[in-house]
C-alpha positions as a printed Julia matrix, in Angstrom:
724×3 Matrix{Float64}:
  61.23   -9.58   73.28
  59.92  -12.91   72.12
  61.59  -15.79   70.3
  59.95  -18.87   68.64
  62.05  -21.23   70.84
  62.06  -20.56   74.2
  59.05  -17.61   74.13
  61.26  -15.26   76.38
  61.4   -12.07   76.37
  63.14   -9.55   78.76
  61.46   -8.16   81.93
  61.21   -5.09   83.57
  61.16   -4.97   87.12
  60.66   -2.6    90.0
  59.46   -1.25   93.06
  56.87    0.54   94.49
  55.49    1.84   91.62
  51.44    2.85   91.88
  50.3     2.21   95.51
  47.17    4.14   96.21
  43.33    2.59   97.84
  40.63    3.15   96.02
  38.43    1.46   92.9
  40.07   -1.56   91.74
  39.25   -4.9    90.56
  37.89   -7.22   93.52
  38.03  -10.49   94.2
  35.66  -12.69   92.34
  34.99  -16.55   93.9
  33.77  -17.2    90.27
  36.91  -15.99   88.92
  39.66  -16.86   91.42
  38.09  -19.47   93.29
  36.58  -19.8    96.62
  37.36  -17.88   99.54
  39.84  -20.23  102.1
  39.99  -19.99  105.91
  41.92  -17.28  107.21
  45.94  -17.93  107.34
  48.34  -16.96  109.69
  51.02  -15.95  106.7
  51.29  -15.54  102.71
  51.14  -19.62  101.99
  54.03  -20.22   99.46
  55.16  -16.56   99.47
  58.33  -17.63   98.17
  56.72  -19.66   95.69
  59.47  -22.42   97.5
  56.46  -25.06   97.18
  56.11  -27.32   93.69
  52.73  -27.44   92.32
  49.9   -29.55   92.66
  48.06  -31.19   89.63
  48.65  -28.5    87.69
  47.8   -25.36   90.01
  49.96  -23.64   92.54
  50.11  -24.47   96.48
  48.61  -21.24   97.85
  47.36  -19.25   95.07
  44.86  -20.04   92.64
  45.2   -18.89   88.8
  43.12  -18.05   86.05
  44.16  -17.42   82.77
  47.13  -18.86   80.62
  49.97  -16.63   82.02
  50.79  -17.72   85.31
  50.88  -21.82   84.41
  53.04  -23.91   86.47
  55.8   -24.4    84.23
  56.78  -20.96   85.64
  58.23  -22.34   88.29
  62.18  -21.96   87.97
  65.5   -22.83   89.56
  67.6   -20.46   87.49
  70.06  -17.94   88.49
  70.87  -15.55   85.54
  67.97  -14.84   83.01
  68.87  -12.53   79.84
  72.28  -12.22   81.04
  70.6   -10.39   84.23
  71.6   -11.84   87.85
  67.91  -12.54   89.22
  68.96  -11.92   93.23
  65.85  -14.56   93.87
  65.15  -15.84   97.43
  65.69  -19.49   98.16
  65.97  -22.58   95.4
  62.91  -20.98   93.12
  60.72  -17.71   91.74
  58.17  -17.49   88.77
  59.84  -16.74   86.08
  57.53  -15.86   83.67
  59.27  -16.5    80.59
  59.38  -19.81   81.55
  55.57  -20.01   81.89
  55.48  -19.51   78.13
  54.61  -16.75   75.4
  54.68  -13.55   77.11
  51.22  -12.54   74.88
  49.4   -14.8    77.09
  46.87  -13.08   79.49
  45.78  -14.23   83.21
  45.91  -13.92   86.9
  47.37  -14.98   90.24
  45.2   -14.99   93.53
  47.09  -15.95   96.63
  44.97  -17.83   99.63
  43.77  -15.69  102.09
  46.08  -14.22  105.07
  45.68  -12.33  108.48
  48.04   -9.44  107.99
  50.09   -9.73  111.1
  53.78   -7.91  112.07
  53.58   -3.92  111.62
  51.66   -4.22  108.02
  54.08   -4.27  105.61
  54.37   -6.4   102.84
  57.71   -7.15  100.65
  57.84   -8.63   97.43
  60.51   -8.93   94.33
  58.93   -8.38   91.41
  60.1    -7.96   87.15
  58.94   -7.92   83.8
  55.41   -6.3    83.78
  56.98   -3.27   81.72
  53.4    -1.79   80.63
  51.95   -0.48   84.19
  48.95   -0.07   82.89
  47.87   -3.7    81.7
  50.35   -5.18   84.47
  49.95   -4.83   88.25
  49.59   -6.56   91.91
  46.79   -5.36   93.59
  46.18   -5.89   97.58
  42.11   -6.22   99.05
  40.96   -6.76  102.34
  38.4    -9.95  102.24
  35.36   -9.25  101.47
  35.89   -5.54   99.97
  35.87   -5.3    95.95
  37.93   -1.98   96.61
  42.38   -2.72   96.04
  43.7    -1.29   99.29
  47.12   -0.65   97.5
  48.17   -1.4    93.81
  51.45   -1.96   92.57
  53.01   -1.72   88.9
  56.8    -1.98   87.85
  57.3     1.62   87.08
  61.06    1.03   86.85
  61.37   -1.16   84.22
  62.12    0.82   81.58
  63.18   -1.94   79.02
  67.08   -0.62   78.79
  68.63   -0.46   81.85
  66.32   -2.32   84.18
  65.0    -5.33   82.98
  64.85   -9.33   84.05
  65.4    -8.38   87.82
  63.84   -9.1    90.93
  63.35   -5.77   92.41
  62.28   -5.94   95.9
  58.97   -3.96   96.55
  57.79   -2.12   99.57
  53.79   -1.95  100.43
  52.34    0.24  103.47
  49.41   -2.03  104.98
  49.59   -0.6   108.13
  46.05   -0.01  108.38
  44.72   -3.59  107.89
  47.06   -4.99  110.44
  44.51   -8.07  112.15
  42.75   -7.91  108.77
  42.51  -10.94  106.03
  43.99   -9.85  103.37
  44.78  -11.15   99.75
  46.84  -10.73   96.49
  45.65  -10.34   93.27
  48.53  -10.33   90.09
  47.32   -9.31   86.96
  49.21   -9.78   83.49
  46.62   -8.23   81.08
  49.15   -7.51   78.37
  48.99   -9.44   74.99
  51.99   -8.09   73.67
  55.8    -9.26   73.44
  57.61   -5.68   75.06
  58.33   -7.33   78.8
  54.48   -8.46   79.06
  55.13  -10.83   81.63
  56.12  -11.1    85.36
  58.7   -12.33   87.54
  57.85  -12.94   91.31
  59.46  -13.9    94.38
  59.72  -13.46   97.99
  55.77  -12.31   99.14
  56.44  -11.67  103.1
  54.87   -9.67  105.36
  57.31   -7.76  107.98
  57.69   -8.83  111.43
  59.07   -5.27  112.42
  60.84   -1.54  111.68
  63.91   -2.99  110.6
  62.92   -5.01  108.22
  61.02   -2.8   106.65
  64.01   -0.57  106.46
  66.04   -3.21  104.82
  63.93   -3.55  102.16
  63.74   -0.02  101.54
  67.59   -0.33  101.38
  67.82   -3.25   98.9
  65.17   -1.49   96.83
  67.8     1.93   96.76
  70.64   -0.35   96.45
  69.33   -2.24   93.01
  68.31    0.85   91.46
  71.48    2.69   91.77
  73.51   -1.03   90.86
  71.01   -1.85   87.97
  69.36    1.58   86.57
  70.93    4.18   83.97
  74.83    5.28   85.0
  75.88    8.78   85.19
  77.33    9.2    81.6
  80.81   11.12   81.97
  83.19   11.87   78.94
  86.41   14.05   78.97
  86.24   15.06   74.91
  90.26   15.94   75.13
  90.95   12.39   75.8
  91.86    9.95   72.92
  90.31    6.51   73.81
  86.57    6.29   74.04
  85.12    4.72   77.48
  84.11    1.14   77.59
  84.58    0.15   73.75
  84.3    -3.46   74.45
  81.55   -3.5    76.56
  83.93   -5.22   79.28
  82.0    -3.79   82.06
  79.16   -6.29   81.14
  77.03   -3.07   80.32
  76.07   -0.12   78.63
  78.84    2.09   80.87
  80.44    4.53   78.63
  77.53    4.58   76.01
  74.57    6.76   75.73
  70.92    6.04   74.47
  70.55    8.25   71.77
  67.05    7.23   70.85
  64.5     3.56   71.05
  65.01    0.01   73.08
  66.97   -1.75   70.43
  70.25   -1.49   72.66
  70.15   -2.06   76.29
  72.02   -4.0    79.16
  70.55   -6.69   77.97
  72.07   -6.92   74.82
  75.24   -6.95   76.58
  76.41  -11.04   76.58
  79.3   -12.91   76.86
  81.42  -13.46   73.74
  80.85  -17.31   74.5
  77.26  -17.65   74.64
  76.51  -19.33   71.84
  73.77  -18.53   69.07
  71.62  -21.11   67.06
  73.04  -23.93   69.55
  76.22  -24.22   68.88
  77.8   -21.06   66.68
  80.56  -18.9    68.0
  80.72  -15.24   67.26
  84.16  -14.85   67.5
  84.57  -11.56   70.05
  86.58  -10.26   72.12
  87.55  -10.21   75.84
  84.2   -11.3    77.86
  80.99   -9.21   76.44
  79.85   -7.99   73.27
  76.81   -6.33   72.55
  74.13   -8.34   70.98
  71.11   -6.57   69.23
  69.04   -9.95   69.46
  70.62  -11.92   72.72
  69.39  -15.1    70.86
  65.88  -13.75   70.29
  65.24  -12.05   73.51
  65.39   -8.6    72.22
  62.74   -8.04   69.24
  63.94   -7.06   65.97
  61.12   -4.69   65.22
  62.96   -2.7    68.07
  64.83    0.55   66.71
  67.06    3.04   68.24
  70.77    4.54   68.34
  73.32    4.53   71.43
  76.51    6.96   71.23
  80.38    6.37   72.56
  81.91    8.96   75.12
  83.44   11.63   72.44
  87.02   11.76   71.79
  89.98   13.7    69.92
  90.78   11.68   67.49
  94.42   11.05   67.38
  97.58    8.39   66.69
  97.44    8.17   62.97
  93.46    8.01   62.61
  92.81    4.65   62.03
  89.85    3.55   64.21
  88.44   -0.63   64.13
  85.27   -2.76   65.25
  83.95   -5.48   65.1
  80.61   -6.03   63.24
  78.25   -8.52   62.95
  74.49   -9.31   61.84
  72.69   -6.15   60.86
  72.41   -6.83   56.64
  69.91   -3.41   55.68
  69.5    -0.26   57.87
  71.72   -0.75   60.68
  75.43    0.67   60.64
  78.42    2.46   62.42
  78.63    6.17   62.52
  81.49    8.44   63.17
  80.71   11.62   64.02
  81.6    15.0    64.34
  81.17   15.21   68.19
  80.11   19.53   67.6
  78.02   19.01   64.81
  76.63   15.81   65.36
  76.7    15.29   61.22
  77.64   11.23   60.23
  81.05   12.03   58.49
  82.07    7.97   57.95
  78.97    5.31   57.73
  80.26    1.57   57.82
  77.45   -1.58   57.55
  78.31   -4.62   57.07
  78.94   -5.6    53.89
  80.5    -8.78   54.54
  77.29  -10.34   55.9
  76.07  -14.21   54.83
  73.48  -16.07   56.14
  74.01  -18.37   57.72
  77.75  -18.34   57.35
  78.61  -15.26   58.83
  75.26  -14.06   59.9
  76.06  -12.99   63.16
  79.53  -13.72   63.24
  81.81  -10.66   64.52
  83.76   -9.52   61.67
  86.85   -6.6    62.22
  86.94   -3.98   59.94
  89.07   -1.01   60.02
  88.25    2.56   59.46
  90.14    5.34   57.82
  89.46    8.37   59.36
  92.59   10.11   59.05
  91.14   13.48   57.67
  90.2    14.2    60.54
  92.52   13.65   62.97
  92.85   16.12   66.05
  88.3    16.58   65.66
  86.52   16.08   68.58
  83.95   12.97   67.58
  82.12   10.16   68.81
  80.96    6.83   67.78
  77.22    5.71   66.71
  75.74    2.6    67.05
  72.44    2.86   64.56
  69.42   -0.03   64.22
  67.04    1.9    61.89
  65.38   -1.52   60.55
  61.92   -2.37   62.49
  61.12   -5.14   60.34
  63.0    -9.34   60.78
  65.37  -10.91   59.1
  68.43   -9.98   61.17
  67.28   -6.68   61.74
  69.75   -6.32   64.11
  73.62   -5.42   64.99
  76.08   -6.95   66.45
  79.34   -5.19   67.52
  82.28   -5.34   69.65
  85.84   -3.7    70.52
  85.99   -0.27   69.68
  89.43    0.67   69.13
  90.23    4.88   68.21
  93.33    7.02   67.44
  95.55    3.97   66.32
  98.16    4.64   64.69
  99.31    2.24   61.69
 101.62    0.25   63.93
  98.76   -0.49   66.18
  96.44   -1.72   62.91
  98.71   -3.71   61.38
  99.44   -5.54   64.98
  96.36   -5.96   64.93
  95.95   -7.9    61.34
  97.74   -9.96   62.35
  96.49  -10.63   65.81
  93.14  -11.27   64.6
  94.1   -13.74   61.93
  96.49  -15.83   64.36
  92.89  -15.64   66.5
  91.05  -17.32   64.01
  93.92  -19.77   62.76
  93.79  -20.7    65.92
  90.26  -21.48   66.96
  89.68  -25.4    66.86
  87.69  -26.66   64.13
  84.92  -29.02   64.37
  81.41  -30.53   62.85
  79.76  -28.03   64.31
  82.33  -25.22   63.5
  84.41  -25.92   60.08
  81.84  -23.79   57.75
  81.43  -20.56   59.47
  85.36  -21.23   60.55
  86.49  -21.23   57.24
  84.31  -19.0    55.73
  85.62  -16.06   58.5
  89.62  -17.33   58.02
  89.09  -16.4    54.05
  87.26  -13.25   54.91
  90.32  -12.4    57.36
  92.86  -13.58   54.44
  91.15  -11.48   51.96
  90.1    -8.36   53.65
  90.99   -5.09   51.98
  93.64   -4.28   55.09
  94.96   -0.64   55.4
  98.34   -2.07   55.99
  99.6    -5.03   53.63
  99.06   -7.97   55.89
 102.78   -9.36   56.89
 101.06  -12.52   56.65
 101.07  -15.54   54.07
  97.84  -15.88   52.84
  96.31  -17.78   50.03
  95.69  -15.87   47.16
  94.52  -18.02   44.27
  93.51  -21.95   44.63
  93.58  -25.09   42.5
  90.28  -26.22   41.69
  88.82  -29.21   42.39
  89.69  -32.39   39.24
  87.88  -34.98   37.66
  90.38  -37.48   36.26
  89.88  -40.8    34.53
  91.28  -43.47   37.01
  94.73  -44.32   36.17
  98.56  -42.67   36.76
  97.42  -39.15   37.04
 100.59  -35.71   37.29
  99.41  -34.04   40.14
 101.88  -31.51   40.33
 100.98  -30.2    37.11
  97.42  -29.25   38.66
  98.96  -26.67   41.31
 100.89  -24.44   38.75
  97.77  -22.13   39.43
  98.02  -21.94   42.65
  99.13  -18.12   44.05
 100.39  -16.92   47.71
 101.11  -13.4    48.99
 102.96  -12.29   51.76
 102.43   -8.36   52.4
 103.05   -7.15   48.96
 105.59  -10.1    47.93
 104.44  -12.66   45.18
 105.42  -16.24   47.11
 105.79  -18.98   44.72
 107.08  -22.58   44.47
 104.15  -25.18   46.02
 104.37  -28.57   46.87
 102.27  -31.43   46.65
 102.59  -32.18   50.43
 100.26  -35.38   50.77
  97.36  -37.19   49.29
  94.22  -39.3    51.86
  92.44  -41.39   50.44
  90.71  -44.3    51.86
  92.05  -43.63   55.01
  95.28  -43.92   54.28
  98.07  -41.13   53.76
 100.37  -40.75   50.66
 103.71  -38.77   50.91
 105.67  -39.07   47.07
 104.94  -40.35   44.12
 103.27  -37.18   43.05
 103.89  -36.73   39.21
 102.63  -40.46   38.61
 100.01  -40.97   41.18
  98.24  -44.2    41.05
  94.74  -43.52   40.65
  93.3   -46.6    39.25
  90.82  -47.14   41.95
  87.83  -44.77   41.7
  86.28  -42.36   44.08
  87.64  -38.82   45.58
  91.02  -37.76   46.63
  91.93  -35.24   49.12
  95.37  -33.91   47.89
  97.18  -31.15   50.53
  99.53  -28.69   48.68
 101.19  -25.69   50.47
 104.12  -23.44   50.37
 106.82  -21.97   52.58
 108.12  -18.28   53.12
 109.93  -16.37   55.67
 109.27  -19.16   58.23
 105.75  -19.58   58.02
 103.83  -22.16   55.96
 100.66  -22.33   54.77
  98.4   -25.41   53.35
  95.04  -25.95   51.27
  93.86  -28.92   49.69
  91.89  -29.99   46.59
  89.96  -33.22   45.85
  90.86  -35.19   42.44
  87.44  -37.5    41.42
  88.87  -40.62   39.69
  86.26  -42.35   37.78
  86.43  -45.62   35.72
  83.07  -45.57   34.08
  81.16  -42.65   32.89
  77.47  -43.97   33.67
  77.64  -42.07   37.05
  77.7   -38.43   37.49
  81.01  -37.83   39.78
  80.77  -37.52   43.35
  76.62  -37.31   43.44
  76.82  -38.11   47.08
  78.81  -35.25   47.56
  81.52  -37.64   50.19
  84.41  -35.68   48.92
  83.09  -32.89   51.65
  82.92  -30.28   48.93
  81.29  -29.59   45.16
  84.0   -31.69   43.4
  82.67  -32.7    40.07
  79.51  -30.31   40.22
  79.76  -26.64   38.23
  78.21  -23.37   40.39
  75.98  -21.86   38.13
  75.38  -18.61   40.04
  78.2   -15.69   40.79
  76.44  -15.07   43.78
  77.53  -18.59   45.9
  79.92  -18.11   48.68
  83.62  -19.67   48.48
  85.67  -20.85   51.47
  89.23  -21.2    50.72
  88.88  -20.81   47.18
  86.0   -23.51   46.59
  82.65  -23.22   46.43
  80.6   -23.78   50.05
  77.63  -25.57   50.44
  78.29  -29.18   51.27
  78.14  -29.73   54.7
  77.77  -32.84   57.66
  75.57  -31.73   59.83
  72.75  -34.99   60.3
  69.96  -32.78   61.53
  69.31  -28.85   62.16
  67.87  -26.47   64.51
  67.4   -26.69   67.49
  64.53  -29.62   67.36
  67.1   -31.86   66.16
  65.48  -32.37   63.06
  66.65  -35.03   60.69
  68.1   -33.84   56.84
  67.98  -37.47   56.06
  71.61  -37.38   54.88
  72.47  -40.8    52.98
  76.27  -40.8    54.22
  78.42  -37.97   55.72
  77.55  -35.04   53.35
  75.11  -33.64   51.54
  74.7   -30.21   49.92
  72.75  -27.67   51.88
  70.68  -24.6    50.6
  71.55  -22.76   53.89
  75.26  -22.94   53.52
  75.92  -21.53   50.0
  75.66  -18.22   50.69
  72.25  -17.4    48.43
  69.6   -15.82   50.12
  66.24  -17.47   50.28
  64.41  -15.11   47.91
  67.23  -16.25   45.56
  67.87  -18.87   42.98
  70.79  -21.22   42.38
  71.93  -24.48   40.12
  74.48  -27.03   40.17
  75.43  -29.03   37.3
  77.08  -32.45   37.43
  79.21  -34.28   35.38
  78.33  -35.83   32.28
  77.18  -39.5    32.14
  75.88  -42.08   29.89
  72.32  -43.66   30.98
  72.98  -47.17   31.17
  71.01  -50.19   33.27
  67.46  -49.97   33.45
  67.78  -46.49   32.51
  66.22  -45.11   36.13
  67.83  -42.34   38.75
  67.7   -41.21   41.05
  68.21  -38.51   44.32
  67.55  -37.13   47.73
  65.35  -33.91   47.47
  64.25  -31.35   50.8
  62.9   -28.19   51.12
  60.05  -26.86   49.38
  61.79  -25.1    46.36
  64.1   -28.41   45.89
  63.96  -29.28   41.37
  65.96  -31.41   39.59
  66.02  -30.79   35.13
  67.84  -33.52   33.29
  69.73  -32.36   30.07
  70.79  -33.92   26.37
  74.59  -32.56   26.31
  73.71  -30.44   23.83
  71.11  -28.79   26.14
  68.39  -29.97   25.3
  66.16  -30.5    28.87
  64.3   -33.9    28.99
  62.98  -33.25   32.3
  62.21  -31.51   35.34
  60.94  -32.94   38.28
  59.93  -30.84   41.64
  60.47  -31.8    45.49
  56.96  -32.73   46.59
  57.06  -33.3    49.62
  57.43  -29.27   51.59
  54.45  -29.22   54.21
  54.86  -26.39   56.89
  52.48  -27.9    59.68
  52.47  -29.59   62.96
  55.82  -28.4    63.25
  58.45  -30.06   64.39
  56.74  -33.61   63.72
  57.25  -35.32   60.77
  54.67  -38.07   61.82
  52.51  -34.94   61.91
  52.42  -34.48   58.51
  55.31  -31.74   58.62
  58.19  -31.83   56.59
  60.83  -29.19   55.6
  64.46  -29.53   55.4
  64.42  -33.45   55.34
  65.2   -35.17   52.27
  63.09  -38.02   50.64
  64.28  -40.01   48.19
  62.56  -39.97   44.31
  63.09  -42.1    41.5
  62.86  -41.15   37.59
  62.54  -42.91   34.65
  64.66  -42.23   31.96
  64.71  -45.54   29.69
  63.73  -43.51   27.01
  66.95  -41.76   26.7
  68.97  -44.94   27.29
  72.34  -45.11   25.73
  72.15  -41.28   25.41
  74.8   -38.74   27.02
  73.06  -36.63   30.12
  73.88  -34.26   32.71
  71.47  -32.74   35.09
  71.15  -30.02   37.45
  69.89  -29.59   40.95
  68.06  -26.43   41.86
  66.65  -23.89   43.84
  63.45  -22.33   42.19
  61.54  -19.61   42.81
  58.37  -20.23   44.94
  56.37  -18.47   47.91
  58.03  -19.13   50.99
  60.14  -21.55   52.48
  62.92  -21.0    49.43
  64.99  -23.49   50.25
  66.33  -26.61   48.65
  68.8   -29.55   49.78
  70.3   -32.42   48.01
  71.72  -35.81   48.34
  72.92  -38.85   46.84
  72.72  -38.94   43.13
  72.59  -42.47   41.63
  72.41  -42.36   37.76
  73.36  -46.13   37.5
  70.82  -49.13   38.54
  71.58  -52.14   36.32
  67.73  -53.27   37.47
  64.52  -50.81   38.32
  64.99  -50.0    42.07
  62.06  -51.18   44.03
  60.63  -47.96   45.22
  56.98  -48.98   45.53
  58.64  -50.84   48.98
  61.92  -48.89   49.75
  61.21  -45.97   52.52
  64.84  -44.07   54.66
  64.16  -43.89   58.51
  63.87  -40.84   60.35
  63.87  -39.75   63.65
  60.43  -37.57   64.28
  61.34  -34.27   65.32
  58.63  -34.05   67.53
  58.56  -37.49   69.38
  62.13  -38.9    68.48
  60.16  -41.84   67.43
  60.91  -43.53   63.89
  59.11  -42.08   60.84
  59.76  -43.79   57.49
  60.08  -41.24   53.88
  58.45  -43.6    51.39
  60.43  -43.7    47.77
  58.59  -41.97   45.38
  58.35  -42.25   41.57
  58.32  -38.9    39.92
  56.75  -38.44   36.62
């Protein structure tokens, strides 16, 4: 399991695997390095000493594997407790990409005590390619060999087993290690190591032989026990931090380590809204590969109460679903996938759905958990809380447990898009039971008003609540913001005379509970400007969605967003105030295309525009009113190297500014449209400050925006560009 980030991927571990003398690879001064003076003990066994100029106190490496940067301090790995010895072990995630190749060699030792040697060892899943060998000095023949035979990529994965090897033989003999990672690929092909000691006596001996049987039975495959006459299924949260309860079906797709908490957070700093402590994670933030396939199973149960059965699902967009199934037969009788799924606003956000499976109530079934899609692009599932047998009491408790959950969860920068976008998938959800909630049901759109005294409350008489299957009407214009200050009456004769956007709050009131949305009303006083083109009002107000496909948070279309930079690199959009409209946020998948249209406006001035453009399929066409196009100008900027440094030559998502020349059409009524076009790879477009209005020719041969570099941090300047 590899990701681009961190290059991790989860280990295998184990004991004892392969010991056996014979043929083996020797040691080579050439290749390891030059034989040392005979210790008394295994120098940095506990790999407890830091490094050296760049090579490790007491072994000698060759190779890219085993690097220094292995060294690590951590405790958990993978969600996997790593049981290490003292402050630090290789890790050899940490070391980098587990395709890397190489070897360890420690200095040479006089095997002392009664010849054995402990060690911890995980990771190193393919035994064949991935080993510790044991010679005597001098002797090309491995006395013993070692490989992780218990990692089987499910159960046991990221921990430090501790190993057992019989030297007996060579006690007074010098004696060194060999580790060999000769496995290129991504499935566990790397090593973690700790704790190389060789055993005074018996009894220690015999406690490692215990710690070995006690991490097997704590970490390896449980006995899998169901009672089919029972109506609950075993473990349908995942609560016992593992796979308890479920079987593997088939493939390595779902393991233990897929098991996470609910509050580790994916792509920095999104939430997937779970419940109780652990989920099950089909990626674990890029640990588990997404070319991995396979199916687990629930304990099976009589399905009972009034067969309603729920979930939570998340990620997983082609070829992975839920099964129910008959628990005899084994035939799929329900298949649910998620249909709800949005990148990135609810990409791998938990969503509940709710099953009706009523027909076939008092069945013996069970629940399946399928990944049948080897290939990227969230090929994976997400899923949590398994509730069977509820009656329709129990679901519609739940309703409205899950959308107090999410009415509840605190909003931030980082937070309000995927937020909102999951409270309007909650308040419009098909429900089994009408929803004894009041929920939104139809909202006023955004305005565009010529500044002056402007009837507000004429502008909600569109505006439609619910609560269960009763019609709620009768909103009020509760407050209007703007320019920081907050506006209580007044609302059929609002004074608008001063231009720019205002947030107006409306809600309504029913059976004790209230609910609120707002709308923003563009006042303009001259029509040489397209309205909002800096998109400050936080949303599209004054642009027109041209495609059905575009998400819509609480009944307005999503997109604009106020995030400065993205990813985990920190890399800058080069946003020109506090918003700016975002190809990732919209809802439209890359291979897709999308338009905006602004306002109308009258070229005035020197006749020149211009905008902020990112992402290599980033266009802007400039209409006559009639339709008539008078120009289309493409992003030019899209370079996919070096990444992340700008100063590199890269550039992706950040915005530089361009400048067109439209004197030729001065005087004339215009509108234009920013887009998304088709191109290979990289489909992405973002936008920014619109400026149709310069009363002189901006100087862009000398104006350049700032940047941090996302490599360095360092300034990097985005020269102005004319585009012709």
């Amino acid at each position: 399991m590899y990701r681009k980030n961190a290059a991790r991927v989860l280990s295998c571990l184990v004991v004892a695997g392969m010991l056996y003398g014979g043929a083996g690879c020797g040691k080579d001064a050439s290749e390891d390095k030059d034989i040392k003076n005979a210790a008394a003990d295994i120098v940095n066994g506990s790999f407890e000493t830091e490094h050296e100029s760049g090579q490790w106190v007491g072994w000698t490496r060759s190779g890219s594997s085993f690097n220094v940067r292995g060294l690590s301090d951590v405790s958990e790995m993978n969600g996997v407790e790593m049981e290490k010895d003292g402050t630090f072990f290789f890790c050899g995630t940490a070391a980098d990409n587990p395709a890397m190749k190489g070897t360890l060699t420690s200095d040479v030792f006089t095997l002392g005590g009664n010849g054995f040697i402990t060690f911890k060892m995980g990771g190193g899943k393919n035994t064949e390619k991935m080993y510790v060998e044991f010679f005597e000095e001098g002797n090309d023949a491995a006395i013993a060999k070692v490989a992780n035979t218990d990692c089987d990529g499910i159960f046991i994965t990221d921990h430090l087993i501790t190993k057992v090897v019989n030297l007996s033989d060579y006690v007074g003999k010098n004696i060194y290690i060999k580790i060999t990672d000769n496995d290129d690929g991504f499935d566990y092909a790397y090593f973690n190591l700790d704790a190389f000691k060789v055993c005074a006596n018996e009894e220690e001996v015999k406690a490692a032989e215990a710690d070995y049987k006690r991490q097997i039975e704590a970490y390896g495959e449980k006995p899998f026990v169901e009672d089919e006459t029972l109506t609950t299924i075993e473990n349908g949260g995942f609560e016992t931090g593992d796979l308890t309860g479920w079987k593997i079906l088939e493939g390595t797709a779902f393991s233990n380590a897929g098991v996470v908490p609910t509050g580790q957070m994916y792509w920095g700093d999104r939430s997937v809204y779970g419940e109780g402590s652990f989920y099950l994670d089909g990626s674990n933030n890029g640990a588990i590969l997404e070319s991995m396939t396979g199916a687990i199973r629930s304990t099976k149960f009589t399905l009972g109460g009034d067969g309603y059965i729920s979930f939570m699902i998340g990620a997983g967009n082609q070829n992975c679903y839920v099964a129910v199934c008959d628990g005899n037969t084994d035939e799929e009788l329900i298949k649910i996938e998620n249909t709800y799924f949005s990148d990135p606003a609810l990409a791998l956000t938990l969503l509940r759905v709710y099953v009706d499976a009523s027909e076939y109530k008092g069945r013996v079934l069970y629940l399946k958990v399928v990944d049948a899609n080897d290939g990227g692009g969230f090929a994976f599932m997400n899923v949590d809380d398994f509730r069977v047998s509820m009656t329709l009491d129990e679901v519609a408790a739940l309703e409205i447990e899950q959308l107090d959950k999410i009415k509840g969860e605190t909003y931030n920068s980082a937070s309000y898009d995927d937020l909102t976008t999951l409270l309007n998938y909650y308040n419009n959800y098909p429900y089994p039971v009408p929803l004894a909630a009041l929920v939104m049901n139809s909202y006023v759109q955004h305005k565009v008003v010529d500044c002056g005294n402007i009837d507000l409350t004429g502008f909600i008489a569109d505006a439609k609540a619910s609560y269960g299957d009763t019609e709620v009407t009768g909103f009020e214009i509760l407050k209007v913001n703007f320019g920081g200050t907050e506006y209580t009456d007044g609302f059929s004769s609002f004074d608008m005379s001063v231009p720019g956007c205002y947030n107006v709050t409306y809600g309504i009131s029913y059976e004790g509970k209230s609910i609120e949305a707002n709308f923003t009303v563009v006042a303009m006083s001259n029509h040489n400007s397209v309205a909002n083109g800096g998109f400050e009002s936080g949303n599209l107000a004054g642009w027109t969605v041209l495609n059905d496909k575009w998400s819509y948070v609480d009944g307005h279309a999503a997109g604009v967003i106020s995030a400065e930079n993205y990813w985990g690199e920190a890399l800058p959009y080069n946003q020109a105030g506090n918003y700016h409209l975002d190809g990732w946020n919209n809802g439209i998948e890359e291979g897709d295309t999308w338009a905006v249209r602004s306002t109308n406006f009258t070229l005035s001035g020197s006749g020149f525009i211009s905008l902020r453009m990112g992402g290599h399929a980033a266009a802007v066409r400039v209409y006559k009113v009639d339709g008539t196009e008078v120009g289309h100008y493409a992003q030019n900027r899209f370079c996919d190297v070096n990444f992340p440094s700008l100063a590199a030559g890269g550039s992706w998502a950040d915005m530089g500014t361009y400048v067109i020349d439209l004197s030729e059409y001065l005087g004339e009524d215009l509108y234009i449209e920013l887009s998304d076009e088709q191109v290979d790879g990289w489909a992405h477009a973002f936008f920014d400050e619109v400026v149709t209005y310069y009363e002189q020719a901006p100087d862009y041969s000398n104006n350049a925006d700032t940047v941090p570099d996302g490599g360095t941090g360092e300034e990097v300047t985005i020269p102005w560009q004319l585009l012709e």
